[in-house]
C-alpha positions, 0 to 999 in steps of 0.5 A: 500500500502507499505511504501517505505523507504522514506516515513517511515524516514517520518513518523519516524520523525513526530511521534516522541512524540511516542517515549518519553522518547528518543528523535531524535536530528538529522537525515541524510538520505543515510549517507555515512560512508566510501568508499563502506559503505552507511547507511540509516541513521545516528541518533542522539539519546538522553534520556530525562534528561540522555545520548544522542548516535549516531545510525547507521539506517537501513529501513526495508520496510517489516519486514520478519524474513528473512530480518530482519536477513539480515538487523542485519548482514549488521549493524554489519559488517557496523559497523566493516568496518568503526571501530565506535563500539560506533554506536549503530546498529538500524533496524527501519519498519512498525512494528517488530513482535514477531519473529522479536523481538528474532532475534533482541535480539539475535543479539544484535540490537535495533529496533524501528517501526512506531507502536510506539515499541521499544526495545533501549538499549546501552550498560553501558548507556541506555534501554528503551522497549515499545512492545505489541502496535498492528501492524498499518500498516496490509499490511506489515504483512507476508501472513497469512494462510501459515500453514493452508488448502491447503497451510499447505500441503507444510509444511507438506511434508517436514517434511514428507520428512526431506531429501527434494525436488530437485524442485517445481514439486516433492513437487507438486507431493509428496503432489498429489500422497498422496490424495490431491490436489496443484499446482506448483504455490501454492508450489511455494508462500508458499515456498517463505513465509516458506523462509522469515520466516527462517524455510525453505532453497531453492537453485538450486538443494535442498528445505529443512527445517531449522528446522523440530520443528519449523516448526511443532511448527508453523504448532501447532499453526495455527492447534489450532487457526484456525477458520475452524477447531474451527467451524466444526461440529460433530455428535453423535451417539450410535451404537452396529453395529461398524463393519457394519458401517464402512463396510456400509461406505465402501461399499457406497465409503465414504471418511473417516478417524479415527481420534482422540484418535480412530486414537491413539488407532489404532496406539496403543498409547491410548485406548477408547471406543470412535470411532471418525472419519472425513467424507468429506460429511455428506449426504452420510453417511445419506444415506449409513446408511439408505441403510444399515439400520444400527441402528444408534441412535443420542446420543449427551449424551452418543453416542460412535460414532462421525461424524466430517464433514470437507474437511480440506485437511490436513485430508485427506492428506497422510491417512494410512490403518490400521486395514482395517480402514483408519486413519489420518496421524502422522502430522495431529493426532499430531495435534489433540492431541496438540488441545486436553488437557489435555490428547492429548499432552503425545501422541503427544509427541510419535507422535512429536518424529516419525515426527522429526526422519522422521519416521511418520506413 
């Protein structure tokens, strides 16, 4: 369940060894600086055996990005109403991540959480930095998975559509009109995420992104950590009937998509011998084969096919027809070759250019 802010003043408080070398000499909740300007709290503050301050605290219940921004600007302009520049601003939470902590650093505020880091620095006197302790209180955590599966084709569309979207039901229908599948509640959750984590602005008339390269940033990341994509499945093959195969595939309605650096070779951004494509269901190739009675070897040595079976959404979004071959989108080859090093991210910096300028294949 989530800290209210009473309860995290408390725990504060009677964690307060953790804290060491800095020790909390007094504490006064819902302080009332000035008329109209109310505190959480005003702290006095002091280094063991050095200077001792008085901080002007703001809670954050939940430490979003978003919030966290909001909560840093609210200090600052607090502290400029009232005329106490020695008041050193402090954002106290369950616990500040990494994101977090550079918005904080580039505001210049300290912070302290209840999971025992800390970032305190006063100007000419003190700083004292204790981070890397994990994060106590997982339920104050942002939603997670927000860049992957279903979810991950919000982000995706707007980078797709760097102009943006007037409302939720044209984000669904973008992402439904291009071989995938939303719902308006889905576009509706991940946007409120996409807000909190300040990559995303939503009014009345206009969602857009903030920033289109740390969005794909965070989309990088996930795409490369995920479990799903780590665990899927891929079978070799050797072959000299490429043409018929991919005709065979057609003809028995397998969903398919090249991908990889076959998918760059088709978009004329690498060469291979290699043919790499995705398949949603691994029987029916089985069988298109064998229908076809295409020669089809298993080669897990020297195979120049490989079969990757997945019902990743992100594949399958927005695949394109090239060369009478369906292939994965930009975002999601882009993706591809981040995971693929050495080699995958020269051309994805092709690729990464396309996207930024809206102009993805």
């Amino acid at each position: 369940m989530r800290l209210t802010e009473k309860e995290i003043v408390k725990r504060l408080w009677e964690s307060a060894e953790q804290y060491k070398p800095l020790f909390f000499m007094g504490f006064e909740e819902e302080f009332l600086l000035a008329k109209r300007v109310r505190a959480d709290a005003i702290v006095e503050i002091s280094m063991e055996n050095g200077p001792s301050f008085k901080a002007i605290v703001e809670i954050a219940a939940v430490a979003n990005p978003k919030t966290v921004l909001q909560k840093c600007r609210l200090l600052r302009d607090e502290i400029n109403k009232i005329n106490e520049p020695d008041l050193v601003p402090v954002i106290v939470a369950p616990y500040i991540g990494r994101r977090q902590t550079k918005i904080l650093a580039d505001e210049g505020v300290s912070w302290i959480d209840l999971s025992g880091n800390m970032v305190v620095q006063v100007p000419n006197q003190l700083y004292v930095e204790r981070t890397g302790k994990p994060n106590k209180f997982i339920d104050t955590a942002p939603i997670k998975k927000i860049f992957q599966g279903t979810s991950s084709l919000v982000s995706r569309a707007l980078l797709l559509k760097p102009e943006g979207f007037s409302c939720l039901y044209e984000v669904a229908d973008f992402i439904n009109n291009r071989n995938a599948s939303i719902t308006v509640s889905t576009v509706s959750k991940v946007l409120k995420s996409l807000e909190q984590e300040l990559l995303v602005e939503k009014n009345k008339s206009l969602i857009s992104v903030i920033d289109p390269e740390k969005l794909l940033g965070r989309l990088t990341e996930d795409y490369i950590s995920s479990t799903k994509r780590k665990e899927r499945k891929t079978y070799k093959f050797a072959t000299d009937s490429t043409t018929l195969l991919f005709l065979s595939l057609y003809q028995s309605t397998v969903e398919y998509a090249a991908c990889g650096f076959y998918a760059a070779k088709l978009k004329g951004l690498a060469t291979t011998d290699q043919v790499s494509i995705f398949v949603n269901d691994m029987e029916q190739v089985r069988r298109a084969i064998k229908n076809n009675q295409i020669a089809l070897i298993p080669d897990a040595e020297f195979g120049n096919i490989n079969i990757t079976e997945t019902n990743d959404p992100g594949v399958w979004f927005n695949t394109t027809l090239i060369s009478n071959d369906w292939v994965v989108d930009d975002i999601e080859l882009y993706l591809e070759m981040m995971a693929d090093t050495p080699r995958g991210p020269k051309i994805a910096e092709i690729l990464k250019r396309r996207i930024l300028k809206g102009e993805p294949l």
